[in-house]
HTML snippet that shows the backbone in 3Dmol.js (N, CA, C, O; Angstrom):
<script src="https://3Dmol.org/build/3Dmol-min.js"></script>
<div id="view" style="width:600px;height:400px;position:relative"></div>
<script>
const pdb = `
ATOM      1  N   UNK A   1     -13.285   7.837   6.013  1.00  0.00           N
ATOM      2  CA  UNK A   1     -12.323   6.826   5.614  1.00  0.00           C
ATOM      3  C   UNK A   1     -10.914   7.366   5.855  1.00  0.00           C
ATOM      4  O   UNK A   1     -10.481   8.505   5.679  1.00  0.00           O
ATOM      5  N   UNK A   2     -10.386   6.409   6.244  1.00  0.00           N
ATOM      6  CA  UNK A   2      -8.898   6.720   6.670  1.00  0.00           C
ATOM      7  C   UNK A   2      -7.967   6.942   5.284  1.00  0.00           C
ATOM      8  O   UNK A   2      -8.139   6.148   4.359  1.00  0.00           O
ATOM      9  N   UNK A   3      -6.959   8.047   5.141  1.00  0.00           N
ATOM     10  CA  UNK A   3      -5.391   8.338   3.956  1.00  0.00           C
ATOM     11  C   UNK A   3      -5.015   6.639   4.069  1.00  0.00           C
ATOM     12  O   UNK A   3      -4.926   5.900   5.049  1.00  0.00           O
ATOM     13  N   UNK A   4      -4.833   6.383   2.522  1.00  0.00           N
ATOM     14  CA  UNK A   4      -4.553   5.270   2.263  1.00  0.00           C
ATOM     15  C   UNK A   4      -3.332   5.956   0.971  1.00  0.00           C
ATOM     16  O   UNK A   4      -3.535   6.409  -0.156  1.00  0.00           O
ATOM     17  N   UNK A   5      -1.916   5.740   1.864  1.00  0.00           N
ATOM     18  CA  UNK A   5      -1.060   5.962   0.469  1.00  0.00           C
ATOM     19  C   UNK A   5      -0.400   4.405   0.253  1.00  0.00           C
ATOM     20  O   UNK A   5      -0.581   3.418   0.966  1.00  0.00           O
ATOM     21  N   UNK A   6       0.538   4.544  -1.143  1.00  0.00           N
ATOM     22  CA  UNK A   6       0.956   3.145  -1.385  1.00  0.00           C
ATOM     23  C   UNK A   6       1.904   3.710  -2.544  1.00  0.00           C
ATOM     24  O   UNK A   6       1.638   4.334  -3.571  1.00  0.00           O
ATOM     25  N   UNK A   7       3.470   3.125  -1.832  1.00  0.00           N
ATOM     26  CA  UNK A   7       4.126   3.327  -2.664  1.00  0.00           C
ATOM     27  C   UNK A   7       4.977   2.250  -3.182  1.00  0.00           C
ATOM     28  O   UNK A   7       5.501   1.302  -2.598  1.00  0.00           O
ATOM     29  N   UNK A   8       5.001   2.761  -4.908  1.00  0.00           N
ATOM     30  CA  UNK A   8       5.069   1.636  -5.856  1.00  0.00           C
ATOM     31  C   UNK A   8       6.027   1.766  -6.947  1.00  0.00           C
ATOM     32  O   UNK A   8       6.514   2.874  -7.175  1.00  0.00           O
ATOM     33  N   UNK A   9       6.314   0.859  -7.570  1.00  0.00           N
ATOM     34  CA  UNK A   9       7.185   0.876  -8.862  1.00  0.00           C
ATOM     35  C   UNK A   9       6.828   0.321 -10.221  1.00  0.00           C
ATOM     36  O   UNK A   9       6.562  -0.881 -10.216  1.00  0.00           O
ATOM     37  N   UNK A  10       6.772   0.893 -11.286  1.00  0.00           N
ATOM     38  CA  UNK A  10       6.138   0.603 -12.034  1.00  0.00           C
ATOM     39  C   UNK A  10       6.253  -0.953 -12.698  1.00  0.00           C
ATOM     40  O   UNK A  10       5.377  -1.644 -13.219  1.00  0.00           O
ATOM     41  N   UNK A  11       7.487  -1.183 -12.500  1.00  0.00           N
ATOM     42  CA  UNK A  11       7.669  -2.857 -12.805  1.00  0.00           C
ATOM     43  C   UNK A  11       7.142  -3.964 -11.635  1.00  0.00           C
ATOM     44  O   UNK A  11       7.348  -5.168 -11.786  1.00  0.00           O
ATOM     45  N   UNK A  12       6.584  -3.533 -10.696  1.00  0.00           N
ATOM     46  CA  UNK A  12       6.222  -4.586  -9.538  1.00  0.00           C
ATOM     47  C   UNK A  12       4.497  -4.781 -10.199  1.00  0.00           C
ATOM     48  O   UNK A  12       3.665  -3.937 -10.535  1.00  0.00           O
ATOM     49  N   UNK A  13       4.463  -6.350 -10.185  1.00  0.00           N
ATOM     50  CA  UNK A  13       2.995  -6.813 -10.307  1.00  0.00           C
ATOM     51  C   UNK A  13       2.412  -7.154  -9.275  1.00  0.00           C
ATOM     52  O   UNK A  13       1.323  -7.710  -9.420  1.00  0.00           O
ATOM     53  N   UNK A  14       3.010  -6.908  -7.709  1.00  0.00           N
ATOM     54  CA  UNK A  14       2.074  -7.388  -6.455  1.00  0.00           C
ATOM     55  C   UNK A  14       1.656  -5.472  -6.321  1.00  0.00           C
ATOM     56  O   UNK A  14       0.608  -5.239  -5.719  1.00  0.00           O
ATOM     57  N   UNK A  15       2.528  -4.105  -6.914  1.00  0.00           N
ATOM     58  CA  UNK A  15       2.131  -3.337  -6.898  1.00  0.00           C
ATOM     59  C   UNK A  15       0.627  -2.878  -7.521  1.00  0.00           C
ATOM     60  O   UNK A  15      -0.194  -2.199  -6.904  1.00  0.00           O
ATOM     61  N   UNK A  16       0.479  -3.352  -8.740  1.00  0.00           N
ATOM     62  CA  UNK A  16      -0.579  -3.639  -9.827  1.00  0.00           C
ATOM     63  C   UNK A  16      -1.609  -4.405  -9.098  1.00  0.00           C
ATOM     64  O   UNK A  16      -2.640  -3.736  -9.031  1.00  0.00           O
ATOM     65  N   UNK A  17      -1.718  -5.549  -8.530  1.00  0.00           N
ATOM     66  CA  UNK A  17      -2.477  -6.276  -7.837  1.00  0.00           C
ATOM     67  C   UNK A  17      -2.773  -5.480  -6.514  1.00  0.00           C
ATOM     68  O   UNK A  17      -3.941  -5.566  -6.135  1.00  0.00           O
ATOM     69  N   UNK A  18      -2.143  -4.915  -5.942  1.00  0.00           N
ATOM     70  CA  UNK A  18      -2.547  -4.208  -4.491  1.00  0.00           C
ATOM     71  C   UNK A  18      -3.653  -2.678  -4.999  1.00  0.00           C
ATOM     72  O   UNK A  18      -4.806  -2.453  -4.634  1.00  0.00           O
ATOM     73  N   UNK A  19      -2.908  -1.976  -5.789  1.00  0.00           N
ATOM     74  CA  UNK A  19      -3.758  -0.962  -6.604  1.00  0.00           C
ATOM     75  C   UNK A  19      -5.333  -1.478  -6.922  1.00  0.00           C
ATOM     76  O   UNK A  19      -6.350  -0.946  -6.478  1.00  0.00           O
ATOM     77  N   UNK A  20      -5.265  -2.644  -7.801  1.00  0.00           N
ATOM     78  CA  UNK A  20      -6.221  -3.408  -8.253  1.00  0.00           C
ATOM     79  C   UNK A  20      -7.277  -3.507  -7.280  1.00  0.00           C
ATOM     80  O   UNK A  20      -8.398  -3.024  -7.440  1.00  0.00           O
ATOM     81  N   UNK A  21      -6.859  -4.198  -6.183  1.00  0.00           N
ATOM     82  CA  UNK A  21      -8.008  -4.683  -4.848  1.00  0.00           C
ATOM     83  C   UNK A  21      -8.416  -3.109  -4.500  1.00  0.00           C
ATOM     84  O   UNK A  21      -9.603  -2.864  -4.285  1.00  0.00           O
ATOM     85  N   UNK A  22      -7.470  -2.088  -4.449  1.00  0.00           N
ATOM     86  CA  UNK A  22      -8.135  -0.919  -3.705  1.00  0.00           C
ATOM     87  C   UNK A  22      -9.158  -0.267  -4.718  1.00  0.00           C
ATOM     88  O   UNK A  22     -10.259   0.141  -4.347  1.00  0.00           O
ATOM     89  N   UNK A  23      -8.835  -0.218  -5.668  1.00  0.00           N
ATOM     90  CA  UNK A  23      -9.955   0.737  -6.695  1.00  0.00           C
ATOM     91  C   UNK A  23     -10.750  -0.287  -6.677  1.00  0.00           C
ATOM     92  O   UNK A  23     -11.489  -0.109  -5.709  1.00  0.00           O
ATOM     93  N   UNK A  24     -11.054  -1.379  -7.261  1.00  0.00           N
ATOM     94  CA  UNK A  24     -12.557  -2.122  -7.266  1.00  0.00           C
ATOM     95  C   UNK A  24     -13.168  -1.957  -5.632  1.00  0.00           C
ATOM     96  O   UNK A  24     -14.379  -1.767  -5.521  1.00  0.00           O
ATOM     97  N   UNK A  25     -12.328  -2.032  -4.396  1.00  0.00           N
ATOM     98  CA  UNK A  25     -13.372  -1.546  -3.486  1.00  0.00           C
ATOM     99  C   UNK A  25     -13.808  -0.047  -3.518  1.00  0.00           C
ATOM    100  O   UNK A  25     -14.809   0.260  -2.869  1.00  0.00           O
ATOM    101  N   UNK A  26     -13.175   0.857  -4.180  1.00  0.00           N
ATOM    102  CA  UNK A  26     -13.855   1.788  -4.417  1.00  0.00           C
ATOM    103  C   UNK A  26     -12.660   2.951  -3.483  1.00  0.00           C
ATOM    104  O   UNK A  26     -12.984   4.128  -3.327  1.00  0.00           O
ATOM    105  N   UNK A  27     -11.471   2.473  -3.002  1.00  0.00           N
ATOM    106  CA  UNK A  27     -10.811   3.025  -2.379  1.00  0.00           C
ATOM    107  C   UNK A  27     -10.086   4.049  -2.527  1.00  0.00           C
ATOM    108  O   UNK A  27      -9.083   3.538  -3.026  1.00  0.00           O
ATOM    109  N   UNK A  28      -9.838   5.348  -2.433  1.00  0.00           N
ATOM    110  CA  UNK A  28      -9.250   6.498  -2.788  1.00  0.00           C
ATOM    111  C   UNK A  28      -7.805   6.043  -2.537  1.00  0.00           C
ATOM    112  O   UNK A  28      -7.622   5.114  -1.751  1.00  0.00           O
ATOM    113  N   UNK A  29      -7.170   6.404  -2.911  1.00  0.00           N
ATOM    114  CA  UNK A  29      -5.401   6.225  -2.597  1.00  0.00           C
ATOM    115  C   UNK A  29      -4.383   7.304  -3.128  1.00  0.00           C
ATOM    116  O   UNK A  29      -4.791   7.938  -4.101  1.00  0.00           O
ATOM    117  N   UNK A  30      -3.265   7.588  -2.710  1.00  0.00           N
ATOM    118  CA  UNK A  30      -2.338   8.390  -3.283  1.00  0.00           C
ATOM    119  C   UNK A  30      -1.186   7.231  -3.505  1.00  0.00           C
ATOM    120  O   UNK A  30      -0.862   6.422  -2.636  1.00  0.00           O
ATOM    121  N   UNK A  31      -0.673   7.297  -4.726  1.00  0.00           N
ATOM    122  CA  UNK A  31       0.409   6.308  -5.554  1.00  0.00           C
ATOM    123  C   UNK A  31       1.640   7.430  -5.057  1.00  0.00           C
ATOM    124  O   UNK A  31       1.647   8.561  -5.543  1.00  0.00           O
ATOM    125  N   UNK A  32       2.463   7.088  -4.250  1.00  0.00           N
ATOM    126  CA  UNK A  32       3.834   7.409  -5.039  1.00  0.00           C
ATOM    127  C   UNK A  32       4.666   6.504  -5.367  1.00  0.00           C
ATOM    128  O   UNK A  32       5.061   5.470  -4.830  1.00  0.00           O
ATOM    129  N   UNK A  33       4.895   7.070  -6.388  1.00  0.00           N
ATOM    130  CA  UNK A  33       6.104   5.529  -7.436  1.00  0.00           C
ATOM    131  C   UNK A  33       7.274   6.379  -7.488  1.00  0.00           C
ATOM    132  O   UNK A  33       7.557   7.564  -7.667  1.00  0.00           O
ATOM    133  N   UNK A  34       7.814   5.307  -7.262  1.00  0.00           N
ATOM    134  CA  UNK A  34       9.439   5.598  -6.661  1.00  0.00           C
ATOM    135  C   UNK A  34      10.303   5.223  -8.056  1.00  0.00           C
ATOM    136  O   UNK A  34      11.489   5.540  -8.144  1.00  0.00           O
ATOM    137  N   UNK A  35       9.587   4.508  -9.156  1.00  0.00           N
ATOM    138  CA  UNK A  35      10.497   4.350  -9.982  1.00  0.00           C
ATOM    139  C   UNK A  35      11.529   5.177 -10.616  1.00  0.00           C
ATOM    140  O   UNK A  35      11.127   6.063 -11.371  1.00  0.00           O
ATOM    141  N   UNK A  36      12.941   5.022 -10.416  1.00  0.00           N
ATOM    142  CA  UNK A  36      14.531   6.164 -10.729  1.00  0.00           C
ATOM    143  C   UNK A  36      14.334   7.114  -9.725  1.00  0.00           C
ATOM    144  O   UNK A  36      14.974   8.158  -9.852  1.00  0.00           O
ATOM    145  N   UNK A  37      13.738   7.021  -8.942  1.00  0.00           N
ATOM    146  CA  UNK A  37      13.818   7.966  -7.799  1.00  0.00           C
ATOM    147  C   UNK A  37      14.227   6.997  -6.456  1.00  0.00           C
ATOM    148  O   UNK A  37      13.584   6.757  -5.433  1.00  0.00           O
ATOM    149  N   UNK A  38      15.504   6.568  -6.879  1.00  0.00           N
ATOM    150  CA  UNK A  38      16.613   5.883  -5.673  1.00  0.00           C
ATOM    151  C   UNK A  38      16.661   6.322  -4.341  1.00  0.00           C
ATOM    152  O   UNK A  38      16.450   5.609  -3.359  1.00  0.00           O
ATOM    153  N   UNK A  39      17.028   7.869  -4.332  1.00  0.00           N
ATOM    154  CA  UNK A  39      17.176   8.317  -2.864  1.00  0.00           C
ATOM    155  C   UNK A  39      15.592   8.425  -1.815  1.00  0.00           C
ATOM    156  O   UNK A  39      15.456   8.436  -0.591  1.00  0.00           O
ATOM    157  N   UNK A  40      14.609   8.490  -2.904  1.00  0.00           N
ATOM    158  CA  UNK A  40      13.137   7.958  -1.986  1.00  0.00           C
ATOM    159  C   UNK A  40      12.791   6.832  -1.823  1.00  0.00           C
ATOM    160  O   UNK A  40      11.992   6.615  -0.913  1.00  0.00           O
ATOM    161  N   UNK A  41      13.074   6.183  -2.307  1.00  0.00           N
ATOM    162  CA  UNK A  41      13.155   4.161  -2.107  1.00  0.00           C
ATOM    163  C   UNK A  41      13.925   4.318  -0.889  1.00  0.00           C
ATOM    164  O   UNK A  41      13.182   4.248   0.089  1.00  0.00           O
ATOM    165  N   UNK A  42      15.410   4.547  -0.522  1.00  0.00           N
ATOM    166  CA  UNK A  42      16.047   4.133   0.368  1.00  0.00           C
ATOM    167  C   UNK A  42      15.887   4.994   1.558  1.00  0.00           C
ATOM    168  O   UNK A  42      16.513   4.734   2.586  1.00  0.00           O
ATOM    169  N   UNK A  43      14.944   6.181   1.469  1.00  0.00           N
ATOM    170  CA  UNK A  43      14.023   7.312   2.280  1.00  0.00           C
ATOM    171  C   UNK A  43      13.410   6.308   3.118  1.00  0.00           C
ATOM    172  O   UNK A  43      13.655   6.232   4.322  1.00  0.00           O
ATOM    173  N   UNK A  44      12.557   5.476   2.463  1.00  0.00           N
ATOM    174  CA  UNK A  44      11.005   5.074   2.359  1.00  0.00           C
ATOM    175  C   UNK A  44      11.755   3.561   3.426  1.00  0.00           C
ATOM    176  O   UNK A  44      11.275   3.368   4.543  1.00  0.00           O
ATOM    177  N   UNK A  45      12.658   2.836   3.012  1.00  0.00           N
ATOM    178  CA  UNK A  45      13.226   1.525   3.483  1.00  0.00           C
ATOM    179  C   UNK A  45      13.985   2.143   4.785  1.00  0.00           C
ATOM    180  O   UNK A  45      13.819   1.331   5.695  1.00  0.00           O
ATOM    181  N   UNK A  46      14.650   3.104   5.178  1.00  0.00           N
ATOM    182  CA  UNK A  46      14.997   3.383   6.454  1.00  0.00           C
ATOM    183  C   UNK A  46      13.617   3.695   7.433  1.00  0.00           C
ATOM    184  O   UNK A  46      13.576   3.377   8.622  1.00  0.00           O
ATOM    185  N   UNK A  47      12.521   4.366   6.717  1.00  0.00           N
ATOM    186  CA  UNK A  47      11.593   4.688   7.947  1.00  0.00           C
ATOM    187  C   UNK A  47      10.817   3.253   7.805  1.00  0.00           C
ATOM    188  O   UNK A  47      10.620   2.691   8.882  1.00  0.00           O
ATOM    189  N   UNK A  48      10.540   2.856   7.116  1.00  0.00           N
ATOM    190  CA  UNK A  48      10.133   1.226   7.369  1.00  0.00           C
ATOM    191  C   UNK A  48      10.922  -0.070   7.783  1.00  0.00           C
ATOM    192  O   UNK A  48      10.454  -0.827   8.633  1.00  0.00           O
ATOM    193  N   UNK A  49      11.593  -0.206   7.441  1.00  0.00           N
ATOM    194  CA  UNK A  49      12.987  -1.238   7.535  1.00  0.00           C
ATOM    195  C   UNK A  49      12.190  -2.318   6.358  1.00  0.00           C
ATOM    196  O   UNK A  49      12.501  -3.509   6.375  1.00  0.00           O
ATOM    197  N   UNK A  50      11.278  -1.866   5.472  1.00  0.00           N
ATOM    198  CA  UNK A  50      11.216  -2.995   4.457  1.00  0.00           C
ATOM    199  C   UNK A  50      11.967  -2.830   3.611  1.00  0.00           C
ATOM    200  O   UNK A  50      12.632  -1.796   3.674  1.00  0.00           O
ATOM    201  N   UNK A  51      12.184  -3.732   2.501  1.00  0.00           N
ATOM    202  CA  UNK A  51      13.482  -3.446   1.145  1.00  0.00           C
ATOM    203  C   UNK A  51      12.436  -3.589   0.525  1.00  0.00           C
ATOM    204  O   UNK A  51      12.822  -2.931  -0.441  1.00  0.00           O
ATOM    205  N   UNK A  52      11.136  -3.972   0.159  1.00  0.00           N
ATOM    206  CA  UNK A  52      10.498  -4.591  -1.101  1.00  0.00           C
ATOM    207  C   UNK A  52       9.153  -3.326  -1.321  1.00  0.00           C
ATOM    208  O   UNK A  52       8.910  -2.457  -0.484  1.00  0.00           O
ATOM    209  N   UNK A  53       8.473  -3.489  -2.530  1.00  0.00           N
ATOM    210  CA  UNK A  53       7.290  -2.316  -2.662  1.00  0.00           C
ATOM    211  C   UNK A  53       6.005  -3.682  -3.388  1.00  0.00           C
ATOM    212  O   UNK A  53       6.147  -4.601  -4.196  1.00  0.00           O
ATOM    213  N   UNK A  54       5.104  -3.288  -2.775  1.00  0.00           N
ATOM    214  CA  UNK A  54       4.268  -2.298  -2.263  1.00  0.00           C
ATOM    215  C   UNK A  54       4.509  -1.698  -1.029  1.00  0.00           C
ATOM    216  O   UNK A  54       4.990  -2.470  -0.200  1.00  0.00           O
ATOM    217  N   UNK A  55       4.301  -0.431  -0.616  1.00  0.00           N
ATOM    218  CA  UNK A  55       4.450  -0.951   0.967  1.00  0.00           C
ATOM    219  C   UNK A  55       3.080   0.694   1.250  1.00  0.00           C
ATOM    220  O   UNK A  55       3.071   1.916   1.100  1.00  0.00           O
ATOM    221  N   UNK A  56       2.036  -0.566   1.783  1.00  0.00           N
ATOM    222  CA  UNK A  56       0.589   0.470   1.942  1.00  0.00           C
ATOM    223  C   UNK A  56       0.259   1.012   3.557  1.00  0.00           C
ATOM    224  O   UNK A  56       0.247   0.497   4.674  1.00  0.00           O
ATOM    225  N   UNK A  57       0.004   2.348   2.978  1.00  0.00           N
ATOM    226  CA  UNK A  57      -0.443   2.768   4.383  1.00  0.00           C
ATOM    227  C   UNK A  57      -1.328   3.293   4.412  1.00  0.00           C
ATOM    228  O   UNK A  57      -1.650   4.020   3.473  1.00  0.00           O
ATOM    229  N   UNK A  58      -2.305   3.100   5.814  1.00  0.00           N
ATOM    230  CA  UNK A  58      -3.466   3.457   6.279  1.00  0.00           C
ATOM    231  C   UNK A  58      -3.754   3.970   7.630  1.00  0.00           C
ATOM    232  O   UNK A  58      -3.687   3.430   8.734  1.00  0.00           O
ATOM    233  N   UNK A  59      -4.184   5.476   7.150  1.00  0.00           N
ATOM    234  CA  UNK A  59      -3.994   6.363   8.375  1.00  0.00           C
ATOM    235  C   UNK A  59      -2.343   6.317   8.884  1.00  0.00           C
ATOM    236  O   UNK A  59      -2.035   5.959  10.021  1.00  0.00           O
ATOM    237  N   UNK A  60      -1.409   6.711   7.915  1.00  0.00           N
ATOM    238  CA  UNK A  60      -0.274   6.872   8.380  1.00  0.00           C
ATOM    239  C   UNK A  60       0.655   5.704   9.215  1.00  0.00           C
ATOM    240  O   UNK A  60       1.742   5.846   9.776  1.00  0.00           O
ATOM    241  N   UNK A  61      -0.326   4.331   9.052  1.00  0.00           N
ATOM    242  CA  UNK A  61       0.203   3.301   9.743  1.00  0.00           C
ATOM    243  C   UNK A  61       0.747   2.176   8.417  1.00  0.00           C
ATOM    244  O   UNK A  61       0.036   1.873   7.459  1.00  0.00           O
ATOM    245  N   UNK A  62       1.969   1.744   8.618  1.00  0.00           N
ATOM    246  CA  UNK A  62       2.369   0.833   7.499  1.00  0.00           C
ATOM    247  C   UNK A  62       1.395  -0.464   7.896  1.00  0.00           C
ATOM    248  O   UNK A  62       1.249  -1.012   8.988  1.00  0.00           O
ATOM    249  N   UNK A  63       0.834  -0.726   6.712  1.00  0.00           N
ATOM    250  CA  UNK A  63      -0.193  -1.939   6.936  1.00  0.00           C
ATOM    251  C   UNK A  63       0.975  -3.385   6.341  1.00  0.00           C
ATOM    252  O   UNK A  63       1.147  -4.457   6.921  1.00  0.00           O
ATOM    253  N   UNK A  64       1.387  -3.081   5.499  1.00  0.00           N
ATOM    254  CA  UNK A  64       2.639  -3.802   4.568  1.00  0.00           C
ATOM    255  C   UNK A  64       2.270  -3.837   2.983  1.00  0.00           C
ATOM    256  O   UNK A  64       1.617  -3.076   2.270  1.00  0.00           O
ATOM    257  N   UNK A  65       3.037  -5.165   2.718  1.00  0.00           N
ATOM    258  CA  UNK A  65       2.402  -4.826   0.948  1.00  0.00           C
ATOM    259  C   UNK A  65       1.174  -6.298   0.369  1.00  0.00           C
ATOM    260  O   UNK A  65       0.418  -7.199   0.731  1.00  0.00           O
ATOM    261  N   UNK A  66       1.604  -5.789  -0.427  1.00  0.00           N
ATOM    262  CA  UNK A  66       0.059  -6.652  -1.089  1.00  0.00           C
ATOM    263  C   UNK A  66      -0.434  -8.283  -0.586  1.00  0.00           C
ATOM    264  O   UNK A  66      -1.589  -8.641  -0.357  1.00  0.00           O
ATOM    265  N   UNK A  67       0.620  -8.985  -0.514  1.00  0.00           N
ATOM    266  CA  UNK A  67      -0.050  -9.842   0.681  1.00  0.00           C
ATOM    267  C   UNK A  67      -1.010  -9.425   1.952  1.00  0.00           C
ATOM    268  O   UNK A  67      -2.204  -9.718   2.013  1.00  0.00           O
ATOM    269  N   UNK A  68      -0.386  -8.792   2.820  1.00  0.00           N
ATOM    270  CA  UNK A  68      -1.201  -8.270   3.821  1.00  0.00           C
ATOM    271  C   UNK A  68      -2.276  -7.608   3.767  1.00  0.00           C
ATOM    272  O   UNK A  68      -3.149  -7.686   4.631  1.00  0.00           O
ATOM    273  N   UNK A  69      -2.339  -6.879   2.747  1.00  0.00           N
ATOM    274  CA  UNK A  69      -3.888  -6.210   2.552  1.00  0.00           C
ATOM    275  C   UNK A  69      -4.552  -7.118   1.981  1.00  0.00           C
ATOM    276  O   UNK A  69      -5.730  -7.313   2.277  1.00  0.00           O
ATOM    277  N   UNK A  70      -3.754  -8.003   0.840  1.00  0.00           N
ATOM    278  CA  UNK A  70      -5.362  -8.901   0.829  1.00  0.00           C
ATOM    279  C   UNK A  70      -5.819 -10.042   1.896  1.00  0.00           C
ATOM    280  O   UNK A  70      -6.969 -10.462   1.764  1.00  0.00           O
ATOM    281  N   UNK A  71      -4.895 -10.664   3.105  1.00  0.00           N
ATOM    282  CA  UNK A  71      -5.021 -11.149   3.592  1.00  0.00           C
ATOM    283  C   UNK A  71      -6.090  -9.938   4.286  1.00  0.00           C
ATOM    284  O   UNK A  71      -7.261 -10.318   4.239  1.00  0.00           O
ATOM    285  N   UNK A  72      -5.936  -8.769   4.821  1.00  0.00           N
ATOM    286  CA  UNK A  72      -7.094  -8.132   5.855  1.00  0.00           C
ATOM    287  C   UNK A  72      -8.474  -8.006   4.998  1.00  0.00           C
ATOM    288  O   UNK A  72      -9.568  -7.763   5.508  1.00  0.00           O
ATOM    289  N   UNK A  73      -8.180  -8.260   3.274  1.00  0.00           N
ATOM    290  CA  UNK A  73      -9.575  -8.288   2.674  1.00  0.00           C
ATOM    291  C   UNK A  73     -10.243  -9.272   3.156  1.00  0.00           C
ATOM    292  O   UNK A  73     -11.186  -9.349   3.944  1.00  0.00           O
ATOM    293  N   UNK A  74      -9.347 -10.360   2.310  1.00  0.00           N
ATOM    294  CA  UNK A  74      -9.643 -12.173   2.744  1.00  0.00           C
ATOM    295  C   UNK A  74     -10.505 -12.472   4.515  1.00  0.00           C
ATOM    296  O   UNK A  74     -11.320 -13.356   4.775  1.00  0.00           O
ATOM    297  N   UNK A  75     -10.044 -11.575   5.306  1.00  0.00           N
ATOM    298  CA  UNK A  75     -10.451 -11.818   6.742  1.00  0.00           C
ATOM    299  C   UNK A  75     -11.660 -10.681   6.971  1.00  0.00           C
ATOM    300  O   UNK A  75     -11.924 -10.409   8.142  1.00  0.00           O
ATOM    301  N   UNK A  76     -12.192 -10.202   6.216  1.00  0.00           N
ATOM    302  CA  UNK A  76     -12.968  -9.062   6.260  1.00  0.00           C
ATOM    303  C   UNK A  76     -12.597  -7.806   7.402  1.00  0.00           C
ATOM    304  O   UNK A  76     -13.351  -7.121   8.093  1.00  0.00           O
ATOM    305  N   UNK A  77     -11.326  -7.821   7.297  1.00  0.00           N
ATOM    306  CA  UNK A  77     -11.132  -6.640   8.235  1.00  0.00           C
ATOM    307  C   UNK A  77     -10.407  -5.218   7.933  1.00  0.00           C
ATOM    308  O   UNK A  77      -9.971  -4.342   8.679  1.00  0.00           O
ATOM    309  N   UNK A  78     -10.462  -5.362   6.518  1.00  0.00           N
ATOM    310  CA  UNK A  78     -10.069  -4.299   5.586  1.00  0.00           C
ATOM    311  C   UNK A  78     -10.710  -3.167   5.816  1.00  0.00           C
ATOM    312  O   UNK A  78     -10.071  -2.130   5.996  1.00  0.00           O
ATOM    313  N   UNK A  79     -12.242  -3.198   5.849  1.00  0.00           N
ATOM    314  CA  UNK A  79     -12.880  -2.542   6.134  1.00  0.00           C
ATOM    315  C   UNK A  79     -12.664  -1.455   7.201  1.00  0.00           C
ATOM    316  O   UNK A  79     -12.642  -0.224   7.208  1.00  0.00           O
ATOM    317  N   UNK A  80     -12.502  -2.523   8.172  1.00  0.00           N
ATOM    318  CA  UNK A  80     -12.567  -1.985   9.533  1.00  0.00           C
ATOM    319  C   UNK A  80     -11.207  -1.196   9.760  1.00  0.00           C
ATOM    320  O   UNK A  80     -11.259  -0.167  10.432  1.00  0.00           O
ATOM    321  N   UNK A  81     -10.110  -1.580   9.288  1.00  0.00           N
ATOM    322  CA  UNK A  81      -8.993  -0.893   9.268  1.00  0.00           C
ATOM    323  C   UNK A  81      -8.997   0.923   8.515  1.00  0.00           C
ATOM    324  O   UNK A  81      -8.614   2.031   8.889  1.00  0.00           O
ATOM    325  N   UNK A  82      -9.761   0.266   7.136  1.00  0.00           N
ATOM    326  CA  UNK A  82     -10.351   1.772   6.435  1.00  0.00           C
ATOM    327  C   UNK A  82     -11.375   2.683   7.304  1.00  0.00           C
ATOM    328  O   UNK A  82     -11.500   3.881   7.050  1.00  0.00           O
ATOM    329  N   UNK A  83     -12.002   2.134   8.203  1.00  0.00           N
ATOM    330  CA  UNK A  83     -12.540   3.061   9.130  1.00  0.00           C
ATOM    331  C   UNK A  83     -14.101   3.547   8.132  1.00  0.00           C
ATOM    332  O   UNK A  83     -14.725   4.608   8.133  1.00  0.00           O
ATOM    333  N   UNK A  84     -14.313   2.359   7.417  1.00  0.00           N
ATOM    334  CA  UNK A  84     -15.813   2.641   6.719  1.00  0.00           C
ATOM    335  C   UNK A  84     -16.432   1.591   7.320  1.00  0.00           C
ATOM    336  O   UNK A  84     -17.572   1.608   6.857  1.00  0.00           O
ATOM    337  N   UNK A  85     -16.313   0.455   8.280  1.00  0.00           N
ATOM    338  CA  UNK A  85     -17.296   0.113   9.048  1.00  0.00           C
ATOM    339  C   UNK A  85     -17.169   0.265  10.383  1.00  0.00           C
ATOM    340  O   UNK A  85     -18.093  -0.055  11.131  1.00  0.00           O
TER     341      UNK A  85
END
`;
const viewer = $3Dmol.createViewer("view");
viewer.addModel(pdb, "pdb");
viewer.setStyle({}, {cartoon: {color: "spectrum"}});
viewer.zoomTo();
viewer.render();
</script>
């Protein structure tokens, strides 16, 4: 299975919901939460060009945030992205 990190803030609920979908599939992940840690948020938004969190990655590739992963659940291709089918 492919490094699945995802970094988050403790007040975001699409963060909570993206977490959510990965542990019930059973998914290993590394959290970093950026919450009061300003200069890694704006780290994290220059090498992405996103402003918003979740923002998940798999195998070192930005997948995006919690919309998009559940849309690749929703399409059954989550999987295939995790590299377990």
């Amino acid at each position: 299975m492919k490094a699945v990190e995802i970094y988050t803030k403790e007040s975001c609920p699409f963060c909570v919901r993206a977490k959510q979908l990965l542990t019930q599939k059973g998914v290993a992940f590394v959290e970093h939460n950026l919450e009061g840690k300003p200069d890694e948020l704006e780290a994290l938004k220059k090498r992405t060009g996103w402003r918003t969190v979740p923002q998940i990655f798999i195998g070192g590739e930005l997948i995006g945030g919690f919309s998009e992963l559940s849309a690749l659940e929703f399409s059954g291709k989550l999987d295939e992205r995790l590299g377990t089918h």
